[in-house]
MILUM-926122 format. One record per residue: residue in three letters; x, y, z of N, C-alpha, C in turn. Coordinates in steps of 0.02 Angstrom, whole numbers, plus 50000, padded with zeros to 5 digits. Layout:
ALAXYZXYZXYZ/...
END
This chain:
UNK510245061449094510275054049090510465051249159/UNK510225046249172510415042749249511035039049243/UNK511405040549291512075035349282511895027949286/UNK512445024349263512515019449259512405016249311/UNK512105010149346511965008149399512434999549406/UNK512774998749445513294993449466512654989049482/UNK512934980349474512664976049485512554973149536/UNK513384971749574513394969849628512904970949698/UNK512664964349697512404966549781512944967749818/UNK513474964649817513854967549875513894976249881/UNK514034977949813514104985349816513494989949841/UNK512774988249798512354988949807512154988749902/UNK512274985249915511954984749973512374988250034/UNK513084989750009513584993950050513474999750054/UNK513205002550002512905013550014512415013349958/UNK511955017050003511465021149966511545026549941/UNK511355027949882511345034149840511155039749888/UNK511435045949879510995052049932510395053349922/UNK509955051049867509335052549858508885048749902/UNK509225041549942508975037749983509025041750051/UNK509315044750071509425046150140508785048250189/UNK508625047750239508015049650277508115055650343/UNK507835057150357507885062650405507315058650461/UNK508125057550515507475054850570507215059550614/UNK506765061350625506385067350672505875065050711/UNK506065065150763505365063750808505075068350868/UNK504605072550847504385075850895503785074250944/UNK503565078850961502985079050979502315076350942/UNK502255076850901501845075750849501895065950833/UNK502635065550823502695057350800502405056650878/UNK502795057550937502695053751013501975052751002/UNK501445058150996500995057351004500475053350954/UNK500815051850914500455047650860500545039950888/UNK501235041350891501395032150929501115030850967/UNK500865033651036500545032851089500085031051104/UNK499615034551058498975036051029498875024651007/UNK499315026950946499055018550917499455014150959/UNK499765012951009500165009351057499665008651120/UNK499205014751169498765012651203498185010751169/UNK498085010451112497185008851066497585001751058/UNK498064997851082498184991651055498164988750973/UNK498414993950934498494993950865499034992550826/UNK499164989950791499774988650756499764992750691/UNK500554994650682500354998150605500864995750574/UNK500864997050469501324992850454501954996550480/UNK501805004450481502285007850457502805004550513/UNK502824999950573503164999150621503414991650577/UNK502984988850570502974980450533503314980250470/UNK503244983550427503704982950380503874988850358/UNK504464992350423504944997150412505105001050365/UNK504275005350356504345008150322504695015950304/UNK505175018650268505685024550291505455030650282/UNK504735031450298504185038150292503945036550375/UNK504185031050406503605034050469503975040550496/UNK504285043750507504485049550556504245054850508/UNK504055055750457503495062550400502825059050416/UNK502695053550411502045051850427501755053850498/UNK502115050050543501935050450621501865057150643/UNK502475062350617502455067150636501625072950595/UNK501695069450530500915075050506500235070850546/UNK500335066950609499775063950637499495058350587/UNK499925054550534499495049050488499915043250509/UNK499475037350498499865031250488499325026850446/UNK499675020450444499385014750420499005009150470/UNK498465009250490498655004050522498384996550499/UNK498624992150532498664984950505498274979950553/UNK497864978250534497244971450544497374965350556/UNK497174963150609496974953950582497644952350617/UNK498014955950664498614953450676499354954650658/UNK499804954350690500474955950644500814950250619/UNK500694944850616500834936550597500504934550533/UNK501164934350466500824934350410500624927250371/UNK500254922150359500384917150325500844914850256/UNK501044921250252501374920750191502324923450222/UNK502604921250161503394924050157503684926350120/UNK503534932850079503574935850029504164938450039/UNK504814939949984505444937949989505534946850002/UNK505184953450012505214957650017505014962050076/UNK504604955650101504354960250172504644957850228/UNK504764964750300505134960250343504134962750417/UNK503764960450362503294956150431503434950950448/UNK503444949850502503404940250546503084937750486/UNK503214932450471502774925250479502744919150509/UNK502194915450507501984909350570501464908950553/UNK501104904350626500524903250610500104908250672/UNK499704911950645499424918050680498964918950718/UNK498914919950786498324918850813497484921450801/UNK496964920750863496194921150797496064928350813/UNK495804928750763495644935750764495264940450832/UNK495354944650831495064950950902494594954150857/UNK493944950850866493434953550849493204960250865/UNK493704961850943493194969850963493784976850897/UNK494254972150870494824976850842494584980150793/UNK493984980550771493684983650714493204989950750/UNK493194989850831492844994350845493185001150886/UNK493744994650914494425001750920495045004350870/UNK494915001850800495145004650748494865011850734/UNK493935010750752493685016950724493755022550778/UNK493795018550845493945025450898494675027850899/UNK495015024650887495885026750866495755032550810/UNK495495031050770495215034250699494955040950712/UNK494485041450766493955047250779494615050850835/UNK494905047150869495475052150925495955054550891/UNK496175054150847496735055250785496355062550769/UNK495775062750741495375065950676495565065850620/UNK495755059450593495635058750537495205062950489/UNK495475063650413494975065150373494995057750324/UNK495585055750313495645049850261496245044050319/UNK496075039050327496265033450334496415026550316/UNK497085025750300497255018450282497365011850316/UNK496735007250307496815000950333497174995150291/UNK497524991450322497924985650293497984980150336/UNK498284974250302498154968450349498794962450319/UNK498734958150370499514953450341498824947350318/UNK499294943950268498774937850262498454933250285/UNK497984931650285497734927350341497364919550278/UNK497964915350244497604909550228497294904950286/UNK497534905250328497324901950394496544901650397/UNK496104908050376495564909750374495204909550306/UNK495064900950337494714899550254494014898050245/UNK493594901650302493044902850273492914910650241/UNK493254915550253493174922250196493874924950206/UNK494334921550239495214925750240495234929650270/UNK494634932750314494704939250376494234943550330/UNK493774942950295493594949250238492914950550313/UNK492944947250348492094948650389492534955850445/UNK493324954050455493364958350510493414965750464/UNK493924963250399493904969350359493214974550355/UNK492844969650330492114973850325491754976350379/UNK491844974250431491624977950506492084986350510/UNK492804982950503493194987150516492944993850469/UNK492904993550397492764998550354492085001850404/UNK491354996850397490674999450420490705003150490/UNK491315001650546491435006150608491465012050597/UNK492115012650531492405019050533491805024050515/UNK491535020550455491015026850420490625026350480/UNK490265023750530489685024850559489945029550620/UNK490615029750654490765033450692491255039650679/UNK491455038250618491915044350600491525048250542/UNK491145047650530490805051450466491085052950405/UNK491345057950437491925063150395492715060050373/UNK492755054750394493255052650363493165046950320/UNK493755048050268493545042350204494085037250222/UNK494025031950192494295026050212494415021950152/UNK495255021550137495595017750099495885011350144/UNK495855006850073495974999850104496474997750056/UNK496844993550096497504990450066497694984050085/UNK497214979450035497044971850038497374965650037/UNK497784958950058497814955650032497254953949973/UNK497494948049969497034947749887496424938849921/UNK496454938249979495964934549984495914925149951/UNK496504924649921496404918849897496114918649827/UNK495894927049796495364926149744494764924949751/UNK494624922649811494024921249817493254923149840/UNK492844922949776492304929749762491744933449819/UNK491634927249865491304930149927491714934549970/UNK492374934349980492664938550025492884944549989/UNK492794944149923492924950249885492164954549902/UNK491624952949889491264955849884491044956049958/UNK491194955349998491074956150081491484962450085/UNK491884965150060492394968450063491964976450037/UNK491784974449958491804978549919490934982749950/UNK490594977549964489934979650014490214984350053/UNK490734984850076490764990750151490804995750117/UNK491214997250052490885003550017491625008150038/UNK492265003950030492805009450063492775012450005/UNK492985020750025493185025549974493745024549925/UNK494245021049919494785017449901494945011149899/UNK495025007449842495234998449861495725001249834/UNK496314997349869496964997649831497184988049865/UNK497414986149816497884979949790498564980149752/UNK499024978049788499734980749751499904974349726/UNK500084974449645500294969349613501084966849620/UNK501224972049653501974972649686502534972349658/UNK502664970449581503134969649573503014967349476/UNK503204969949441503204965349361502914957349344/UNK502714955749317502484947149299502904943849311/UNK503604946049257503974940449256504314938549323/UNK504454940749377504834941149432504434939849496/UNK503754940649481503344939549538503174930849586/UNK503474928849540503434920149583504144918549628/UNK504634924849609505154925849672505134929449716/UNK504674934449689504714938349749504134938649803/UNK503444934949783503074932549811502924925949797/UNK503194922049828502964914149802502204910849791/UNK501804911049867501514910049887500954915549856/UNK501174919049826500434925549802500324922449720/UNK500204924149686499964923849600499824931249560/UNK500134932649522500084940649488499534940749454/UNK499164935349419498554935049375498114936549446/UNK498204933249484497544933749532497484939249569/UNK498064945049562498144950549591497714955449517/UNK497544953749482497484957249429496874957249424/UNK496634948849455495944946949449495464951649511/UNK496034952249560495534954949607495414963649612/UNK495784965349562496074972249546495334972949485/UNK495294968749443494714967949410493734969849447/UNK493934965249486493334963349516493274971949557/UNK493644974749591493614980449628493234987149570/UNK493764986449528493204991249454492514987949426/UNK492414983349430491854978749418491124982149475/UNK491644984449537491144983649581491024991149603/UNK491164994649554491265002549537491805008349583/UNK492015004049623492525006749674493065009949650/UNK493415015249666494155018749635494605015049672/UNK494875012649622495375005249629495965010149615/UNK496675006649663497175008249674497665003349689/UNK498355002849637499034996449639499515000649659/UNK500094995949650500684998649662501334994049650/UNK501764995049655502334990749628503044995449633/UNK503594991249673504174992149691504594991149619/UNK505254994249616505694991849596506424992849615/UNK506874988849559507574986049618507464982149640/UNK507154974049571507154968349590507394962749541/UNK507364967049491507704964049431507224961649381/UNK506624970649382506134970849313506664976049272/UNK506524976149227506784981549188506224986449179/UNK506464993349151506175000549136505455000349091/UNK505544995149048504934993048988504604987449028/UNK504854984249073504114980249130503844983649164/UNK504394989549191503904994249240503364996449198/UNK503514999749142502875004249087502374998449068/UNK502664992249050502174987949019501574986049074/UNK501854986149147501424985149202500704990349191/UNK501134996949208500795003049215500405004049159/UNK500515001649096499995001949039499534995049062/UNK499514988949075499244983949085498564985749148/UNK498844990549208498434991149246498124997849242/UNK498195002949202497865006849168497385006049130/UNK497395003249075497255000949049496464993149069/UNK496474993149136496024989249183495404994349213/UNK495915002849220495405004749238495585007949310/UNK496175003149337496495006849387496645015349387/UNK496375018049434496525025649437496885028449495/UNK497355024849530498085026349568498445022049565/UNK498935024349550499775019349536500355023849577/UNK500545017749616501065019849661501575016649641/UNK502305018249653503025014949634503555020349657/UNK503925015149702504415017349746504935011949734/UNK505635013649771506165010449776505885004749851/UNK506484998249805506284992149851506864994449870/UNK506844992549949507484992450000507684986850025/UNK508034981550041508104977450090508034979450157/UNK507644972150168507584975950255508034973550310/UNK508314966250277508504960950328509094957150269/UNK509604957250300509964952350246509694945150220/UNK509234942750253508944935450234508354938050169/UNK508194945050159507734944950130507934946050044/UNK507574946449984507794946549916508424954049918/UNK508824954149884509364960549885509114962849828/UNK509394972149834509284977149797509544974449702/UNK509164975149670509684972849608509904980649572/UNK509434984349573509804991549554509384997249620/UNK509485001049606509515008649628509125014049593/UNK508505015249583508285017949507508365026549513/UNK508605029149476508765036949506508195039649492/UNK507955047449524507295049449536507285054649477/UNK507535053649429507495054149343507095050749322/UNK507185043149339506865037349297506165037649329/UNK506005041049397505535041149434504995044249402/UNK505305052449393505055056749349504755056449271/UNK505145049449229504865046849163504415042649187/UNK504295036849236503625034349259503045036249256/UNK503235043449315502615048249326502225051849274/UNK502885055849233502235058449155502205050849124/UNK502465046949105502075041349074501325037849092/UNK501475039649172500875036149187500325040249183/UNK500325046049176499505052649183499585050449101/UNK500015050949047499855049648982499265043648973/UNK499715038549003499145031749007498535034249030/UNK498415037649065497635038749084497425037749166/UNK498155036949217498035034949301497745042849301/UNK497655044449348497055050049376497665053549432/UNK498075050249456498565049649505499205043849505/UNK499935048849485500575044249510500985047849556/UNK501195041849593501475043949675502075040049651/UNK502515042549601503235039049583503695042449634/UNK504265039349672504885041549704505135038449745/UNK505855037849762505915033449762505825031149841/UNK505535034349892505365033749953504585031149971/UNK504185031449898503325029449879503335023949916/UNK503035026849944502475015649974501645017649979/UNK501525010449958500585010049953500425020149988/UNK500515018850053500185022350059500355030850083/UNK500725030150055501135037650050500905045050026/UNK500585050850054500055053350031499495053250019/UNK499435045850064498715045950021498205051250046/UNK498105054250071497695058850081497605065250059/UNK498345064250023498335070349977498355068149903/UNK498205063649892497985060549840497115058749820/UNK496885056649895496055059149893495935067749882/UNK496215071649892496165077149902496365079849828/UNK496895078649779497045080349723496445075049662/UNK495985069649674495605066649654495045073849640/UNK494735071549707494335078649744494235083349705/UNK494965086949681494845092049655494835089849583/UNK494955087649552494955084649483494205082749463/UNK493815080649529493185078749500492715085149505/UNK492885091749541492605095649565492615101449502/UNK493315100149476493645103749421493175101949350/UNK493025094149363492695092349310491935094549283/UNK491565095649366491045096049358490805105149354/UNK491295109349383491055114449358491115113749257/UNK491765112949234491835111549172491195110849112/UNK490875104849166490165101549127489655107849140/UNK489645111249183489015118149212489315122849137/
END
């Protein structure tokens, strides 16, 4: 059974459980990853919103990187990206994404981007879709997951998107229903659902995700994970929310990596294909070994059918 978890933010936010702790390591491997996306003039989130896997990431040669700018239109009470108002887009950045991409050697790569309402004739979906059509035309061999704002909802930039044909859409609903107009104001959870819709609609292997330690409870997390299962979604991610910045929303619990572990078989019960529960998970955490455990599942399947 998981212990009891204290309320207090003050307490809360004074020590982390040991299951939180990180091992900072930076070798050769991270230097050269940083370098790498630091002279290609690239931004990634894992730098933008501090995420506590870059030194395992950097160091296995992976990152995230992030589009359209590091200036978000939005102020979502969880992320510590900038926001403002963001300058225009670098049109050639979709062509040194894919050569960053090909100097790496990538096999699987994750693109992401901060929001861009500013951009209201398609929300940035034209640089997105360049960006995807670079990679495949110069990297071949590598597959390409995407990790979307949600566009406004709006159906031309969805399907500008879904045309490039990434191997992965993922959209993170981020957080339970009831709690989502605090912790993203400016976003809408139906319309995260809607565009999570439209991605299976458009036959793509659609992929969410959602934090907690915000003040959903254990039966919102499951009710989520049945709700977007149940859509059709076939990866679900869920990790511990951290504070990043004292101005930003505080920890409300601590979930122990017990409760992590009842997520995870709950969620292959529901029918996800893939859960990346723990409490260090973010969007894009494994993902390449998550294309790779797909992979074999479909490979598994098809001798099956012979």
């Amino acid at each position: 059974m998981a212990p009891k978890v204290e309320k207090s933010h003050t307490a809360i936010q004074a020590k982390r459980p040991p299951w939180l702790k990180i091992r900072l390591t930076t070798g050769d491997s991270f230097r050269k990853t940083r370098d790498l996306l630091t002279n290609s003039g690239l931004i990634t989130v894992c730098e933008e919103a501090r995420c506590p896997n870059i030194y395992e990431c950097w160091n296995q040669h992976t990152a995230t990187i992030m589009i359209l700018g590091d200036t978000c239109t939005r102020a979502c009470g969880f992320c510590s990206v900038k926001t403002g108002k963001p300058g225009p887009c670098d049109l050639d950045e979709p062509r040194r994404t894919a050569a960053a991409v090909k100097r790496m050697g990538l096999r699987h790569v994750v693109i992401t981007s901060v929001d861009r309402d500013d951009l209201q004739n398609d929300y940035g979906a034209t640089i997105w879709a360049r960006t995807i059509e670079g990679i495949h035309t110069h990297v071949p061999g590598c597959s390409v997951e995407v990790l979307t704002p949600d566009f406004k909802g709006y159906d031309p930039a969805l399907q500008k998107v879904f045309r490039a044909k990434p191997e992965i859409f993922s959209h993170n609903v981020e957080c339970a229903q009831r709690i989502s107009r605090q912790v993203r104001a400016q976003a809408d959870w139906r319309r995260s659902r809607y565009v999570l819709e439209q991605s299976i609609a458009a036959g793509l292997v659609t992929k969410t995700g959602m934090m907690v330690g915000l003040g959903e409870t254990d039966e919102e997390v499951l009710v989520t994970m049945a709700e977007m299962a149940g859509l059709g979604v076939e990866i679900f991610t869920i990790g511990q929310y951290l504070q990043p910045t004292k101005s930003h929303l505080p920890v409300e619990r601590f979930v122990h990596p017990d409760i992590f572990r009842m997520y995870h078989e709950k969620g292959l019960e529901m029918g996800f294909r893939v859960v990346e529960s723990g409490p260090l998970v973010r969007s894009s955490y494994h993902a390449a070994e998550q294309v790779q455990q797909m992979n074999s599942q479909q490979q598994s399947g098809e001798e099956m059918e012979l």
